[in-house]
C-alpha positions as CSV (number, residue, x, y, z in Angstrom):
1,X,135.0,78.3,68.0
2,X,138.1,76.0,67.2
3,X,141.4,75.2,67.9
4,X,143.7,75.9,65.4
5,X,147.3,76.3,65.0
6,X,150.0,75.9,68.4
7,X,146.9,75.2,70.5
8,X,143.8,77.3,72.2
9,X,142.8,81.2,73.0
10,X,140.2,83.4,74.0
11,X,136.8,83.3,71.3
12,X,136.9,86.2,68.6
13,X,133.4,86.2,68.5
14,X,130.3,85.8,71.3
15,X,129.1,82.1,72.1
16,X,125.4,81.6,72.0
17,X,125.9,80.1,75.5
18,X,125.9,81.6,78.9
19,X,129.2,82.1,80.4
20,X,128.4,79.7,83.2
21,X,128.0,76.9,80.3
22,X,131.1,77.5,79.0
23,X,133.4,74.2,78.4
24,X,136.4,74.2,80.6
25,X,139.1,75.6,77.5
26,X,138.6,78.7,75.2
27,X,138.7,78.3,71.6
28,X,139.2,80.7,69.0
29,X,137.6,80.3,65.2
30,X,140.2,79.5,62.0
31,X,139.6,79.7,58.5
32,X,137.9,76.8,56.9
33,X,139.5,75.3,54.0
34,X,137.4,74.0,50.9
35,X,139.5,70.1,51.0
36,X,141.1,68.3,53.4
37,X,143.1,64.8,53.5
38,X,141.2,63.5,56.1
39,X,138.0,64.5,58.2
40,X,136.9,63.6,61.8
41,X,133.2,63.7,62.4
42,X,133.1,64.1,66.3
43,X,135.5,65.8,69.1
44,X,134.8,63.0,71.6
45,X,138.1,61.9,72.9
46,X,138.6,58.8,70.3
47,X,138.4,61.4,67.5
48,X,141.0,63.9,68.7
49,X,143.0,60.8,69.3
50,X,142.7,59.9,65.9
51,X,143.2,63.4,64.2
52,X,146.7,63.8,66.6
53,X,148.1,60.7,64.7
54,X,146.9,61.6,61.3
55,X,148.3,64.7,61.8
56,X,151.4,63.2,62.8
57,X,152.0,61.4,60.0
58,X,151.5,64.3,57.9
59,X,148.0,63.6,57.1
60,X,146.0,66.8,56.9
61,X,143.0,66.5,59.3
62,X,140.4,68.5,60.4
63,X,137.7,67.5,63.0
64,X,134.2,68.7,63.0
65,X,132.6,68.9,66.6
66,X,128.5,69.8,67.2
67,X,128.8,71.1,70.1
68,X,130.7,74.2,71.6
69,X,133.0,71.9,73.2
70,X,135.3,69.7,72.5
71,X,135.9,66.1,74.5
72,X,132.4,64.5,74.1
73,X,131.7,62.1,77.3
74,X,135.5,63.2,78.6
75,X,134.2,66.4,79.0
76,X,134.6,69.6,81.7
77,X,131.4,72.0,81.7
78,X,130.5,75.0,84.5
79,X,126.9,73.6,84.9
80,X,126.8,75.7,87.6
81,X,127.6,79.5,88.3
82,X,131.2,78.7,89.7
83,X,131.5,75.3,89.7
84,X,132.9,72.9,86.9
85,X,131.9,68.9,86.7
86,X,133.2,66.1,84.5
87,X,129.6,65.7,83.0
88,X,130.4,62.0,82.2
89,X,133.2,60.1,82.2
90,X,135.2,60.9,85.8
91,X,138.0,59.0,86.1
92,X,140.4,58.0,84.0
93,X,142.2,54.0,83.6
94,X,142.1,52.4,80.0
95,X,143.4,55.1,77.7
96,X,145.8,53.1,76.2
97,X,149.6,53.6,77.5
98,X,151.5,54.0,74.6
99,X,148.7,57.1,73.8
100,X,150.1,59.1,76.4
101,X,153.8,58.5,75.0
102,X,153.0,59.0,71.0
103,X,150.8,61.8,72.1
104,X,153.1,63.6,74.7
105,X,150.5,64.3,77.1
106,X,152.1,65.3,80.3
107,X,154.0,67.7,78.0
108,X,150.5,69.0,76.7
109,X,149.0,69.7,80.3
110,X,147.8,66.3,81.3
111,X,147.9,66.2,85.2
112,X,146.7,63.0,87.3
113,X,146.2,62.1,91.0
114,X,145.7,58.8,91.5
115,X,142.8,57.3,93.2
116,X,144.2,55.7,96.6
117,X,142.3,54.1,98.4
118,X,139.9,53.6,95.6
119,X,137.0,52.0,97.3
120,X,134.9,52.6,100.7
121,X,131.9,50.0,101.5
122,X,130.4,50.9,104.9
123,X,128.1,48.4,106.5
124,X,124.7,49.0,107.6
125,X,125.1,47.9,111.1
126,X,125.4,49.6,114.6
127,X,128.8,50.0,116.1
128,X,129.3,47.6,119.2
129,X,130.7,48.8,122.4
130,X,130.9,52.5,121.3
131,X,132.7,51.5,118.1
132,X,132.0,53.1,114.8
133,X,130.3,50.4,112.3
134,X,132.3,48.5,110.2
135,X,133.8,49.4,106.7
136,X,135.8,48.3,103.8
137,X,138.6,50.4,102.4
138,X,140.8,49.0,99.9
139,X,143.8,50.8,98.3
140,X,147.4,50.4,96.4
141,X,148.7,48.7,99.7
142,X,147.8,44.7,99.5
143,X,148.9,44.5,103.9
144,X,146.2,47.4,104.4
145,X,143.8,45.4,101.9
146,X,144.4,42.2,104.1
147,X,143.4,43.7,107.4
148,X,140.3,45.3,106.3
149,X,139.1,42.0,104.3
150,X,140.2,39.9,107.7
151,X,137.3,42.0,109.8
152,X,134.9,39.9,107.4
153,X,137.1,37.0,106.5
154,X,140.3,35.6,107.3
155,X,139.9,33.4,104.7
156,X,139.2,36.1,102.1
157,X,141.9,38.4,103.2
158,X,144.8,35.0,102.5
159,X,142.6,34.6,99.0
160,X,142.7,38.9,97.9
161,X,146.2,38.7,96.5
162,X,146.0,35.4,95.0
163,X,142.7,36.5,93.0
164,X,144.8,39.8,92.1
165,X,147.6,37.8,90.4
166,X,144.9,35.4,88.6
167,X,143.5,38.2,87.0
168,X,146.6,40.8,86.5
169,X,147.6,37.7,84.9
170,X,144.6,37.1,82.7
171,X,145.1,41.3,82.1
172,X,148.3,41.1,80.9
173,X,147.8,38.2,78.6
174,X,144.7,39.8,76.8
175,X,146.3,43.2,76.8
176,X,148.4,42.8,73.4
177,X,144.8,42.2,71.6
178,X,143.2,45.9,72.9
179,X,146.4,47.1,70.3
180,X,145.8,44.5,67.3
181,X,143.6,44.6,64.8
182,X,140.5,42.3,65.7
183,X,140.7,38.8,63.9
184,X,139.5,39.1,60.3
185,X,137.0,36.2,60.0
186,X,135.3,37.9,56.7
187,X,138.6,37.4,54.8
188,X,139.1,33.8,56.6
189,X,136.6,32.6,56.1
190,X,135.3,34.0,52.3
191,X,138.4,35.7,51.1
192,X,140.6,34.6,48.3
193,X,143.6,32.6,49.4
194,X,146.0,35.2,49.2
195,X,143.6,37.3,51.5
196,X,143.1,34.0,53.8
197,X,146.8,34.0,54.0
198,X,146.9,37.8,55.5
199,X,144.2,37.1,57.5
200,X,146.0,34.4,59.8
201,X,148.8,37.2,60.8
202,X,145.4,38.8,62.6
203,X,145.2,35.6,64.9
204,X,148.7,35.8,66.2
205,X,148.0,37.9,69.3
206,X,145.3,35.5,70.4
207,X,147.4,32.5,70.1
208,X,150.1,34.2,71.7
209,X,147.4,35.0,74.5
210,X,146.4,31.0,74.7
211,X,149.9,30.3,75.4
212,X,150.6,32.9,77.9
213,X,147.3,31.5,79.9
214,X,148.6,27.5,79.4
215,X,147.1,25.2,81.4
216,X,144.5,27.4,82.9
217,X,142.8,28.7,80.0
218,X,140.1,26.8,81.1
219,X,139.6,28.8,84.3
220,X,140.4,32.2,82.3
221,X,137.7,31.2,79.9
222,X,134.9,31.3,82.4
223,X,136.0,34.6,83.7
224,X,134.9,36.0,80.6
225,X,131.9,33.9,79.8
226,X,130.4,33.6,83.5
227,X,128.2,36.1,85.7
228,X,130.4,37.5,87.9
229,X,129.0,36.4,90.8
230,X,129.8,33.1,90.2
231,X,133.7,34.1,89.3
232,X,133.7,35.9,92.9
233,X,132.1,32.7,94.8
234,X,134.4,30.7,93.4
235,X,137.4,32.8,95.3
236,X,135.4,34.8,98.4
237,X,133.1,33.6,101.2
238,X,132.0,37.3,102.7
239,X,129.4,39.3,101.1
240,X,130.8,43.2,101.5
241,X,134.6,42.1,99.6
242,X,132.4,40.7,96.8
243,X,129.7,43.3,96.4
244,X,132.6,45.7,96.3
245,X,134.3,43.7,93.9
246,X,131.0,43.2,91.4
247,X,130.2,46.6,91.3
248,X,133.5,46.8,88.9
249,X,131.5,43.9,86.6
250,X,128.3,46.4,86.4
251,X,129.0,49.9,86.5
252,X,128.5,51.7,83.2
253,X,127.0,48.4,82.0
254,X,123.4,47.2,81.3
255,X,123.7,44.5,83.4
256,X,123.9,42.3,86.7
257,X,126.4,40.3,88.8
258,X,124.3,37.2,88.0
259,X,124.3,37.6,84.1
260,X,126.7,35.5,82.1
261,X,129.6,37.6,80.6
262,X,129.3,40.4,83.5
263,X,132.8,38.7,84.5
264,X,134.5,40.3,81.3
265,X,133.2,43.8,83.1
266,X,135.0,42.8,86.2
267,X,137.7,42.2,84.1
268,X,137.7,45.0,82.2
269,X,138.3,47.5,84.8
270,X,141.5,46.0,86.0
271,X,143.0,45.7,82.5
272,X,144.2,50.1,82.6
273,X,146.7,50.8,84.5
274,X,148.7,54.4,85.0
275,X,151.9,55.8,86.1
276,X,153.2,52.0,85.4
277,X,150.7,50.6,87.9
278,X,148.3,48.2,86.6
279,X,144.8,48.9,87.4
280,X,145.1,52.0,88.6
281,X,142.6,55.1,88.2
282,X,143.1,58.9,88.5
283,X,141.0,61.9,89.1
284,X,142.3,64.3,86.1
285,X,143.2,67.8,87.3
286,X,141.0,70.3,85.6
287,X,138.2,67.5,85.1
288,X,137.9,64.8,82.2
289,X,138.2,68.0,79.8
290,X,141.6,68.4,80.6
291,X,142.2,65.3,78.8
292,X,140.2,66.1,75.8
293,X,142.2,69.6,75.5
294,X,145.5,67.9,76.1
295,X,144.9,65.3,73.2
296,X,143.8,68.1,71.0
297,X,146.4,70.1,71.8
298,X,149.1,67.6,70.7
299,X,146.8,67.3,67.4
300,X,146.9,70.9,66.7
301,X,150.4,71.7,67.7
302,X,151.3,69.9,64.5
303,X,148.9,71.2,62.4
304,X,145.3,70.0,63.2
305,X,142.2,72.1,62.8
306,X,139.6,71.7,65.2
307,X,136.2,73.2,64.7
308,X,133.2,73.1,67.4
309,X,130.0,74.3,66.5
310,X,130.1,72.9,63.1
311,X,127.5,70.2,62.9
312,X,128.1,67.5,60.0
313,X,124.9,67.0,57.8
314,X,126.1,64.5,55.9
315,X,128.9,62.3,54.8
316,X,129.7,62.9,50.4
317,X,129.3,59.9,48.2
318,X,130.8,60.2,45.0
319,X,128.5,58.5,41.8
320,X,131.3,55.6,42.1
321,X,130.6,54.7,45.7
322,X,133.6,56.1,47.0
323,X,133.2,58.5,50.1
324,X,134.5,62.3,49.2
325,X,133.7,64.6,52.0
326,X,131.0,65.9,54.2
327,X,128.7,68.5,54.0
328,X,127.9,70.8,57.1
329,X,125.2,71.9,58.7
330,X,125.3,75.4,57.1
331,X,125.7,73.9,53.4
332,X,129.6,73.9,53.0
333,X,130.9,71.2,51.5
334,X,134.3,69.8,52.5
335,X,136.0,67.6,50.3
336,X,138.5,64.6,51.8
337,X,140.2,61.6,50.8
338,X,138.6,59.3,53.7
339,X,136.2,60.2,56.5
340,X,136.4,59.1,60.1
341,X,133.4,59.1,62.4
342,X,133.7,59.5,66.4
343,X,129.4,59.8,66.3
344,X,127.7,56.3,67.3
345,X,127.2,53.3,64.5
346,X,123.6,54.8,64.5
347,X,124.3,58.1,63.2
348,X,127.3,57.4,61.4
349,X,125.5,55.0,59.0
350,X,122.0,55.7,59.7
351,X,122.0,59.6,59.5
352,X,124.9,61.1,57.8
353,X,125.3,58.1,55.4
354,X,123.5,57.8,52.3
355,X,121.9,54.4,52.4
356,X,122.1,53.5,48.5
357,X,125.6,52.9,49.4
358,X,125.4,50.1,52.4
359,X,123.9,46.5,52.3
360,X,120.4,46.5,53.6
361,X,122.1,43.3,56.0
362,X,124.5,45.8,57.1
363,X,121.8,48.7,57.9
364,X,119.8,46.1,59.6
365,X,122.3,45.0,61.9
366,X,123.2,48.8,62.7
367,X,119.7,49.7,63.5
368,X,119.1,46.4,66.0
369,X,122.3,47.8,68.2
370,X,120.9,48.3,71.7
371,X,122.2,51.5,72.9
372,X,120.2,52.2,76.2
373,X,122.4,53.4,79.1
374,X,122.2,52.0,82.6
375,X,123.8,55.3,83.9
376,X,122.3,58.3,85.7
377,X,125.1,60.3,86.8
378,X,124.6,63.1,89.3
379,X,126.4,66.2,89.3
């Protein structure tokens, strides 16, 4: 199946999957050309991103997906008879903004609801005096945040929306780097001096970020060094705000509130925003998938060909070292000018790659990656 042309239709052909497996979008199979300008190993959502721009820029791009869906952890799937799930990622944040502009995603199909409140902690206590046990319930509103932190902590409830501001403000000054290209020590530090030269316009966006943090860098700093635990006693006294709050410097990562550099995860989560609110998350209508086909169908309304169940075997090397296509699973060979790979580090360069081609430091550093997942998500 694929998605070809002005977007997505019914299947030509029978899937080898039972109808209650089906993905969340139909797809229908087009022709394969022999040569493309550019191919995209992988339908996960970072590779249809990349395909709609190629595409945009008139960059002929095809994308090669495994499995008979597209959307790869941002993914919609009828697990069971009648009922669809978001299989992994649920919620949506830090998709860049300007993505949904370039992209045109509302226009596509992309519908949100925000996630207000979006957080309930209830206590493990009895109710006194026929009351119903405590809870915590925070939200969009910062007065309704205050009352519910006050039934734990006056204190806490003056701190909240000073300890928002310190880190929108942290946010908003590391935000410009998430767009930049990362800071090219290689060519600093090794490169000729003309490439040494280029290579300072790569630190602009974190010196821009020092200055925009001043005279509390400092303080900033160990936010993204420190466990968060320690970040969260420095500003809170009651125990359910800040076990609310750390479970936003662990979830989705190997990792506790006690271990140095958890506060980054803290940080992390507040750094998406949507809808022009900053650090806000939304349930996407139709599941995660709904983003995935909205993405792909901006790519393929200008031209895009998107292929699922065509497995890449391997990635073409040409005798000169210079990469040339990939060849599929079924032995055709498709030829390209470059090669983009949405697959993990491991099976980019440790599968599909031919090693003769990369430095044995590079394939040892690939294959020490620790990959293991701290997530069991339940359907």
């Amino acid at each position: 199946m694929a998605a070809c042309g002005q977007g997505f239709s019914r299947a030509v052909r029978a899937s080898p999957h039972p109808a209650w497996r089906q993905a969340h979008s139909d797809t229908t199979r087009g022709r394969l050309k022999s040569e493309y300008d550019a191919v995209v190993i992988g339908a996960g959502h970072n590779g249809l991103v990349a395909a709609a721009y190629l595409q945009r820029l008139g960059v002929n791009t095809v994308v090669f997906e495994r499995r008979h869906v597209i959307g790869g952890a941002a993914v919609t799937e009828e697990i069971i008879p009648g009922f669809k799930f978001s299989r992994a990622s649920y919620l949506l944040s830090l998709l860049r903004p300007q993505i949904y502009t370039d992209l045109e995603l509302k226009k596509h199909g992309l519908r949100l609801h925000l996630r207000n409140p979006y957080s309930f902690t209830p206590m493990l206590e009895e109710g006194t005096g026929g009351k119903v046990p405590r809870s915590l319930l925070l939200g969009t509103d910062m007065a309704e945040n205050q009352k519910q932190i006050a039934q734990f902590s006056r204190k806490d409830a003056q701190a909240f929306p000073k300890y928002e501001a310190f880190m929108n403000r942290l946010a908003l000054a590391i935000e410009p780097l998430l767009d930049a290209a990362p800071v090219d020590m290689e060519a600093f530090q090794r490169g000729s001096l003309l490439q040494r030269l280029k290579s300072l316009s790569t630190f602009k966006p974190l010196l821009q970020a020092g200055r925009t943090l001043g005279a509390q860098l400092p303080q900033y700093y160990q936010v993204l060094t420190a466990p968060s635990a320690k970040v969260l006693d420095q500003w809170f006294e009651s125990e359910p705000l800040k076990a609310t709050l750390a479970t936003d410097a662990v979830i989705g990562a190997m990792t506790s509130p006690h271990i140095p550099g958890s506060g980054y995860v803290l940080l992390h989560h507040v750094m998406g925003g949507l809808e022009g609110m900053r650090g806000a998350w939304a349930y996407v209508e139709g599941g995660m998938g709904a983003l995935s086909e909205a993405i792909a169908s901006s790519a393929t309304a200008h031209g895009a060909s998107i292929f699922t169940e065509k497995t890449v075997a391997s990635v073409q090397v040409s005798s000169g070292g210079r990469v040339q296509g990939v060849v599929l699973q079924d032995g055709s060979e498709v030829r390209s000018r470059v090669v983009l790979s949405n697959a993990s580090p491991q099976s980019t360069f440790l599968k599909l790659t031919p090693q003769e081609w990369l430095p044995e430091e590079f394939v040892q550093r690939i294959s020490q990656l620790d990959t293991q997942s701290p997530v069991t998500k339940i359907n």
